[in-house]
C-alpha positions as CSV (number, residue, x, y, z in Angstrom):
1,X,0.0,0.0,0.0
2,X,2.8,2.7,0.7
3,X,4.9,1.4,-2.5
4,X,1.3,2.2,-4.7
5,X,1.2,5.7,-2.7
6,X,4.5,7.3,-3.3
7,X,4.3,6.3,-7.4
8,X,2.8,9.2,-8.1
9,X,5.3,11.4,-6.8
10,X,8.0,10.2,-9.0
11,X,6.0,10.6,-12.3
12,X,6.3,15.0,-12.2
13,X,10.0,14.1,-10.8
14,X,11.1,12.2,-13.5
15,X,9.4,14.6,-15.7
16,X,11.7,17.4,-14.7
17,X,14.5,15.7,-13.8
18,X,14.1,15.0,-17.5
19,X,13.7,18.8,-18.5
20,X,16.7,19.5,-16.1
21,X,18.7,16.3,-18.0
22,X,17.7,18.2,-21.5
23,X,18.5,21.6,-20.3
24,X,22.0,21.0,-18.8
25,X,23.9,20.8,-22.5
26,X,22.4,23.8,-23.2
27,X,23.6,25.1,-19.5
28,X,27.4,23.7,-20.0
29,X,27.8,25.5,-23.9
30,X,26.0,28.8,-22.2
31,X,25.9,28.9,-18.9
32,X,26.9,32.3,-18.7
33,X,23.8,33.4,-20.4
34,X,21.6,34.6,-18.0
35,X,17.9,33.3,-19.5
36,X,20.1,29.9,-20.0
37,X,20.5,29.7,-15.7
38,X,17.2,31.0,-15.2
39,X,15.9,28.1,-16.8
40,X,18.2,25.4,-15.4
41,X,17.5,27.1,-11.8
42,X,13.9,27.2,-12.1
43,X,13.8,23.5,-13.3
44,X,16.3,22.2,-10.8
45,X,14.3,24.0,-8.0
46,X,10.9,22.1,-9.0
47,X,12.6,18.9,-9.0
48,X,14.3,19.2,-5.6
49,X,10.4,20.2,-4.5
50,X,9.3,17.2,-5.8
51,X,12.2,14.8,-4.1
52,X,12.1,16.6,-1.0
53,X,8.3,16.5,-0.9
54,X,7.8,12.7,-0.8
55,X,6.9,10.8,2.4
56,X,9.9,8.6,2.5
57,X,12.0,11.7,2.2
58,X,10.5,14.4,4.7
59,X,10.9,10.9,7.2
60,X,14.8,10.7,6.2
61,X,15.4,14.6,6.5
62,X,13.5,14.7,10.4
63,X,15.5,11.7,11.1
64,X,18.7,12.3,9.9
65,X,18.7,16.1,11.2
66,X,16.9,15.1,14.9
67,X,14.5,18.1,13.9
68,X,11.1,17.2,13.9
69,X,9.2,18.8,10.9
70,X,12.5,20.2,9.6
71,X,11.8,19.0,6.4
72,X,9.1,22.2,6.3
73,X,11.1,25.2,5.3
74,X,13.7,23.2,3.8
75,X,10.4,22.1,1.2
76,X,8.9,25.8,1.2
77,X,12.2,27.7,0.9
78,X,13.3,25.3,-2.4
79,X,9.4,26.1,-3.8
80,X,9.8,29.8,-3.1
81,X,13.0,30.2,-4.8
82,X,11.3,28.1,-7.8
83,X,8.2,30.9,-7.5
84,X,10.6,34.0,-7.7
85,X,12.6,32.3,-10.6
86,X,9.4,31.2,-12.7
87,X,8.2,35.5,-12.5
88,X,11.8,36.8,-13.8
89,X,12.2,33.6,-16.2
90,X,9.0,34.8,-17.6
91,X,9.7,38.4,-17.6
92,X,12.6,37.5,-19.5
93,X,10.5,35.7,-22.1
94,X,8.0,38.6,-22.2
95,X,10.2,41.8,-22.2
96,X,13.5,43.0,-23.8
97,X,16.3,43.8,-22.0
98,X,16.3,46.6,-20.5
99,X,17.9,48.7,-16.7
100,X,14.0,48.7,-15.6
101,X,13.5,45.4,-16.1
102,X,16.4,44.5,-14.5
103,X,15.9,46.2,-11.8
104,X,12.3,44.7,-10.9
105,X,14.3,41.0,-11.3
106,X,15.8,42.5,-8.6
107,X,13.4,43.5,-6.9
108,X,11.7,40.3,-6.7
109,X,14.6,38.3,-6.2
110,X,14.9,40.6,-3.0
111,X,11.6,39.7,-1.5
112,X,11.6,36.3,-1.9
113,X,14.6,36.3,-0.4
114,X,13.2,37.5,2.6
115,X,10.4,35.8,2.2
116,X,12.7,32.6,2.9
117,X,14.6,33.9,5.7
118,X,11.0,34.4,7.9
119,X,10.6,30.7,6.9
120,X,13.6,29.3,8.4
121,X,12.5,32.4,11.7
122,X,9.2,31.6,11.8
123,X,9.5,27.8,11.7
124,X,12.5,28.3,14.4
125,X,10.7,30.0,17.0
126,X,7.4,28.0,16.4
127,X,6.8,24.8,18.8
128,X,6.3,22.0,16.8
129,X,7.4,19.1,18.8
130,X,5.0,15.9,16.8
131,X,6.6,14.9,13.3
132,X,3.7,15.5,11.0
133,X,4.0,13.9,7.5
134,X,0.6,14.1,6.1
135,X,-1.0,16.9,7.8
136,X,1.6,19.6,9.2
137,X,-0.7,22.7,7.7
138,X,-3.7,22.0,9.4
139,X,-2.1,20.4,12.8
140,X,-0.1,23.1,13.2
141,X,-2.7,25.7,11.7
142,X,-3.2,27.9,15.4
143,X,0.3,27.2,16.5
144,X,1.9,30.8,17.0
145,X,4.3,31.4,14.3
146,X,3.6,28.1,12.6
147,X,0.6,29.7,11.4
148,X,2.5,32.4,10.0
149,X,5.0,30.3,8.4
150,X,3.0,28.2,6.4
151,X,1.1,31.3,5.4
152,X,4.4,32.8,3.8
153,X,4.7,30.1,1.7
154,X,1.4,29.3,0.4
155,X,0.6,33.7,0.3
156,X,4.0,33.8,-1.9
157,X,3.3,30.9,-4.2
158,X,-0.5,32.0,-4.8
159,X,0.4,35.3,-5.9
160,X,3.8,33.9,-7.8
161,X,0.5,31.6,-9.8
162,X,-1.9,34.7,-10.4
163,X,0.8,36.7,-11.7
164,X,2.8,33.8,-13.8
165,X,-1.1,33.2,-15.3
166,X,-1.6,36.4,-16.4
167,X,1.5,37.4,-17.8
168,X,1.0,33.9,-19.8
169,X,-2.2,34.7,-20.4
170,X,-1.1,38.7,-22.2
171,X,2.1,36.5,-23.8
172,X,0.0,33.6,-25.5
173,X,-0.8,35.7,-28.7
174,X,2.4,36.7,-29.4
175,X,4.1,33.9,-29.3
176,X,4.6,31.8,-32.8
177,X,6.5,29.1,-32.4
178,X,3.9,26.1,-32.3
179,X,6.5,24.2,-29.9
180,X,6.8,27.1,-27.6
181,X,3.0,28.0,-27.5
182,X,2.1,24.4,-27.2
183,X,4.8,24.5,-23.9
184,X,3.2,28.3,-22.9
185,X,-0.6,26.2,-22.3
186,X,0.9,23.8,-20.2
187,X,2.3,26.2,-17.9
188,X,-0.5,28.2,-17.8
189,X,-2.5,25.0,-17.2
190,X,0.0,23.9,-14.6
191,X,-0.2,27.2,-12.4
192,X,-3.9,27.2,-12.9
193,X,-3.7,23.6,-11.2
194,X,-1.1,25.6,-8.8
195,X,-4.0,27.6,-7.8
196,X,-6.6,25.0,-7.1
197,X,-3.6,23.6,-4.6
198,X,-3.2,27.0,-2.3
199,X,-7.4,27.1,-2.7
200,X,-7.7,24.2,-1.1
201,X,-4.8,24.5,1.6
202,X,-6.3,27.9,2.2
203,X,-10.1,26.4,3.0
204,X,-8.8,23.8,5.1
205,X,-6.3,25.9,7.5
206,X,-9.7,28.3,7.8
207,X,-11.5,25.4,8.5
208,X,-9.4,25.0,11.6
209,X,-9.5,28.5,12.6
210,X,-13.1,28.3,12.8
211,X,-13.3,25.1,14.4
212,X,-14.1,23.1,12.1
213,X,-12.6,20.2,10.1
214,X,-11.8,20.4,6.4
215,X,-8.5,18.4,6.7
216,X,-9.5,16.3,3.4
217,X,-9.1,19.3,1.8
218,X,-5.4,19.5,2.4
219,X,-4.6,16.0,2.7
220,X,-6.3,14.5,-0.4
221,X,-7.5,17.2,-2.0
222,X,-4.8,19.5,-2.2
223,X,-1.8,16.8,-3.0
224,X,-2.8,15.4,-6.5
225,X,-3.1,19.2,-8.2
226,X,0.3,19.6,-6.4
227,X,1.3,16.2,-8.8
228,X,-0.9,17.2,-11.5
229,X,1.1,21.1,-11.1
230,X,4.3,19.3,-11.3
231,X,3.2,17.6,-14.5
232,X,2.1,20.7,-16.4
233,X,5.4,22.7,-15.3
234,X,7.8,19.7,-16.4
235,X,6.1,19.5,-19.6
236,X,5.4,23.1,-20.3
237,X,9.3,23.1,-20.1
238,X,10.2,20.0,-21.8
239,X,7.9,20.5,-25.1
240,X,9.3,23.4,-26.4
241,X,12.8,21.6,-26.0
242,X,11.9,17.8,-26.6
243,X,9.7,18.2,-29.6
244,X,11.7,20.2,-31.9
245,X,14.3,17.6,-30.9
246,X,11.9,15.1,-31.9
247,X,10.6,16.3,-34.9
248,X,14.5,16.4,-36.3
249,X,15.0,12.9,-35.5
250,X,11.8,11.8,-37.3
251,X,13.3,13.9,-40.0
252,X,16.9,12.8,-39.7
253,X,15.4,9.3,-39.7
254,X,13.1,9.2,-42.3
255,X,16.4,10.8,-44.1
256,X,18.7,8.2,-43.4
257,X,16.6,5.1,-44.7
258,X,15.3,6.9,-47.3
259,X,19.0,7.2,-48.7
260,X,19.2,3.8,-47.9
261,X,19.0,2.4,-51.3
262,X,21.5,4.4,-52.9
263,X,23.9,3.9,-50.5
264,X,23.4,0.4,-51.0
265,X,23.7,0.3,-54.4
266,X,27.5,2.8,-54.3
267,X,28.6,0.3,-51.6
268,X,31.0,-0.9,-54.4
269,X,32.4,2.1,-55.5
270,X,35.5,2.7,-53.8
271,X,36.0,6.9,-53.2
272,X,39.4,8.7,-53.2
273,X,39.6,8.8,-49.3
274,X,38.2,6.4,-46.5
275,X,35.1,7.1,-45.0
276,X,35.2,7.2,-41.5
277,X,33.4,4.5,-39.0
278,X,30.8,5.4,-36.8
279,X,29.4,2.8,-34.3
280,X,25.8,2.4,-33.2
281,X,26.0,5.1,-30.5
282,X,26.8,7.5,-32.6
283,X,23.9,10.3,-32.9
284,X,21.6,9.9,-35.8
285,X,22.6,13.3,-37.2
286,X,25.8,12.1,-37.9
287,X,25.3,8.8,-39.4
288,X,23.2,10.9,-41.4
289,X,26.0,13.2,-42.9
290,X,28.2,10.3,-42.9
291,X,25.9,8.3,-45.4
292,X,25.3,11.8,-47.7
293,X,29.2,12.3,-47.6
294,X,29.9,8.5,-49.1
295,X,27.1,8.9,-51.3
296,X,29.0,12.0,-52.7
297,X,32.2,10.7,-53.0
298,X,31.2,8.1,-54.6
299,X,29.2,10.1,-57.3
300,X,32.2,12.1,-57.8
301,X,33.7,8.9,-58.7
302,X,31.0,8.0,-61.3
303,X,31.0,11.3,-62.7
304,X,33.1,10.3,-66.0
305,X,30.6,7.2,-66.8
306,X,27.3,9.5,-66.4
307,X,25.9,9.3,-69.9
308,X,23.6,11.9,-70.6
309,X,22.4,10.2,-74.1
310,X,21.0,7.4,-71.9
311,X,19.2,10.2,-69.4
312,X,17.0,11.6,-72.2
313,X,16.4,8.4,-73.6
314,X,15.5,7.1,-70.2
315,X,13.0,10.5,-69.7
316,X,11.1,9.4,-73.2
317,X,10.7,6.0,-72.0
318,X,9.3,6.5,-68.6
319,X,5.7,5.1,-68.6
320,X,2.8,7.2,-69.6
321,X,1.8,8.6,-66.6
322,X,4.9,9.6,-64.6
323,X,5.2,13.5,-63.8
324,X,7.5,15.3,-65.7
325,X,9.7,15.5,-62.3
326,X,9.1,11.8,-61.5
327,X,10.4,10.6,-64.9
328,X,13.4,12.7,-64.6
329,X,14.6,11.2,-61.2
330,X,14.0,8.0,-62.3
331,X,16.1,8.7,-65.3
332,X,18.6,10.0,-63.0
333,X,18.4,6.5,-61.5
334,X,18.5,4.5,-64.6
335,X,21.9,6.5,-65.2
336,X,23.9,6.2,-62.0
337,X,22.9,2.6,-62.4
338,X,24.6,2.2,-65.4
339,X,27.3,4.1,-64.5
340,X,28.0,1.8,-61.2
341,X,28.3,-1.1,-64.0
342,X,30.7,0.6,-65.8
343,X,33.1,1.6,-63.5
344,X,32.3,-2.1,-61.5
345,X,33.2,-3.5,-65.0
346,X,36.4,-2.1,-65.6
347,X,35.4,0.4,-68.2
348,X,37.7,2.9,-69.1
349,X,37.2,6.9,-68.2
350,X,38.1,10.2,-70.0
351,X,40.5,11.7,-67.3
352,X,39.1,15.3,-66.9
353,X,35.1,16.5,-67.6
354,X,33.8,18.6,-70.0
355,X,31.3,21.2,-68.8
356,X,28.4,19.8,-69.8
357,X,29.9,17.2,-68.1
358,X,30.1,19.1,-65.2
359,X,26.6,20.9,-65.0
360,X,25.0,17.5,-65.4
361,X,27.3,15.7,-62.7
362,X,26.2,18.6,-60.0
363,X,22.4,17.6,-61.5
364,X,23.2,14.6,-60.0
365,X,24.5,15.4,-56.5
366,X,21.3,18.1,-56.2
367,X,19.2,15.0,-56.1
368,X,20.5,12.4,-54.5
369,X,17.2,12.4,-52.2
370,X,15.0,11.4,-55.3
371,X,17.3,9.5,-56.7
372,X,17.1,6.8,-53.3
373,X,13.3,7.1,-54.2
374,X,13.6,6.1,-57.4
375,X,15.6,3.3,-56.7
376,X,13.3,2.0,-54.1
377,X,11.5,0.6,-57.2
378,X,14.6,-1.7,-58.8
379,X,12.1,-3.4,-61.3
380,X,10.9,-0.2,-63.0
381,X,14.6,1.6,-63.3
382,X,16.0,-2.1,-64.9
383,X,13.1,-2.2,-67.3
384,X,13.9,1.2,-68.3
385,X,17.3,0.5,-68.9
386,X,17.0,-2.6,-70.7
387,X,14.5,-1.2,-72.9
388,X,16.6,2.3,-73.6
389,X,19.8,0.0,-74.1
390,X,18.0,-2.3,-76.4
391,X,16.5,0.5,-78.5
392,X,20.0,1.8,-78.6
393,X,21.6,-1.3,-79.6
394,X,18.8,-2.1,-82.3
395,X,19.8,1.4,-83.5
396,X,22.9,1.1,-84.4
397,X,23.2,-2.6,-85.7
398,X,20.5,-0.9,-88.0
């Protein structure tokens, strides 16, 4: 039963220990840029939130520190420092540089400051002698300066989610990017859930003041908007990183085996240099170049046995049907064919290119992409050729 309840808890950790994972490349090539740590410190505050929040963890930190309920501002002073950073990262995002801006960054980075140190006061001269995992905001909701601590936090989160909405809210229409607009929803969803959180927290501790008993309201009411907050925030970060990532590996990918048969078919044509060796770990982007390069080299190889005579033939006897750009590339692939025979076979080359020459070998390389297509349908490109080279031969015995 306690395994199935702290699950939840790991699923917004992972999420932006994830974002935090994605960011830090970024961080290490730029960490002097200033929107750069404001990103990488807003993200690692969340997740330290979310380790520090979890049963199993507030019991380690009262244990191994001998404080009872320690594990309080050392929670609420990591999620105010996230709230100040999420107002200036988005103030970044909103506004351009500028001495006014940077002074209310300032400004804000001031307050929450200080809004930290009363947590770490208020919490030390508070009395708060039972360990309270579950329930600490509404056990210790009339304990003298308990009270006012857990106010702080959940008064400076509240209004860090009202303003972080609304500047989202002004920002949404002018942002472009489908990636960082799909990222700007989440966060706005993700405070909004934020909100529903301190609502809730908020009803509960008045609950106790008036003497009554709304602790549902904090303790199962409250904690899965937390999660569901958590969620929203990793993703809002992560989507505008992740999926233009994504999007270029589906790209990169579809790439790389569309080339595939091209490659396959210059595997025998030796170029001037060695290709170099990549293994299987290698990233995708590279393979990727390294499959165009050898496809180039080896073209440049076959440029003296491209016969042009056989392209135009080829063009005329695509099928009835074919678009004039369709019959082209697979003319294209009817003549590298035949020119990988006749440099396989042993065939004898002019030693330099005439200009013509020339033009139609950089034809070639411009379309290496429709070329691999072509060639993905063998039958049709040798049918063309051995009806061209038939015609041709028929021709001239004539």
């Amino acid at each position: 039963m306690t395994f199935c309840f702290h699950i939840p808890y790991s699923i917004p950790t992972a999420l932006l220990a994830t974002a935090v994972l994605l960011k830090l490349p970024t961080f290490v090539r730029a960490w002097r840029d200033p929107n750069v740590k404001a990103t990488t410190l807003l993200l690692s505050f969340a997740t330290a939130v979310n380790i520090s929040v979890t049963p199993v963890n507030i019991k380690r930190l009262n244990h191994l520190t001998g404080v009872p309920n320690i594990a309080s501002p050392w929670i609420y002073s990591f999620l105010t420092a996230f709230c100040a950073t999420a107002l200036t990262m988005i103030m970044r995002w909103r506004e351009e540089p500028s001495p006014q801006r940077q002074r209310r960054m300032r400004r804000i980075y001031w307050i929450y400051a200080g809004i930290v140190v009363m947590l770490w006061v208020t919490f030390l001269l508070a009395h708060v002698p039972e360990p309270r995992i579950y329930d600490l905001d509404t056990y210790y909701a009339s304990t003298p300066w308990m009270s006012e601590h857990i106010l702080l936090y959940l008064g400076a989160h509240m209004v860090t989610s009202l303003v972080a909405a609304y500047m989202l809210v002004k920002w949404f229409p002018e942002v472009e990017n489908r990636w960082l607009k799909s990222g700007v929803v989440f966060l706005q969803l993700g405070f909004a859930s934020g909100l529903v959180f301190d609502g809730a927290k908020l009803a509960a501790i008045s609950a106790r003041w008036s003497g009554h008993n709304w602790d549902g309201l904090s303790t199962n009411i409250a904690p899965p908007f937390a999660l569901l907050a958590g969620i929203l925030v990793a993703m809002g970060f992560i989507v505008p990183q992740a999926g233009p990532l994504q999007q270029k590996w589906i790209r990169d990918r579809r790439e790389y085996w569309r080339l595939r048969s091209l490659w396959r078919a210059l595997r025998d044509v030796t170029p001037s240099s060695a290709r170099a060796r990549f293994g299987l770990w290698v990233p995708l982007d590279l393979r990727l170049v390294q499959r165009q390069q050898r496809i180039h080299d080896a073209l440049r190889v076959l440029a003296p046995y491209f016969d042009q005579d056989l392209y135009q033939r080829a063009c005329r006897a695509t099928p009835a049907g074919y678009a004039e750009e369709k019959a082209h590339d697979v003319a294209r692939a009817v003549t590298v064919r035949a020119a990988i025979d006749a440099h396989c076979g042993g065939r004898p080359c002019p030693e330099s290119l005439t200009a013509r020459q020339l033009e139609f070998g950089t034809d070639i390389h411009e379309h290496i992409d429709t070329i691999a297509q072509a060639l993905h349908r063998p039958r049709l490109v040798d049918s063309i050729r051995q009806r061209v080279t038939t015609e041709s031969a028929d021709t001239y015995a004539s």
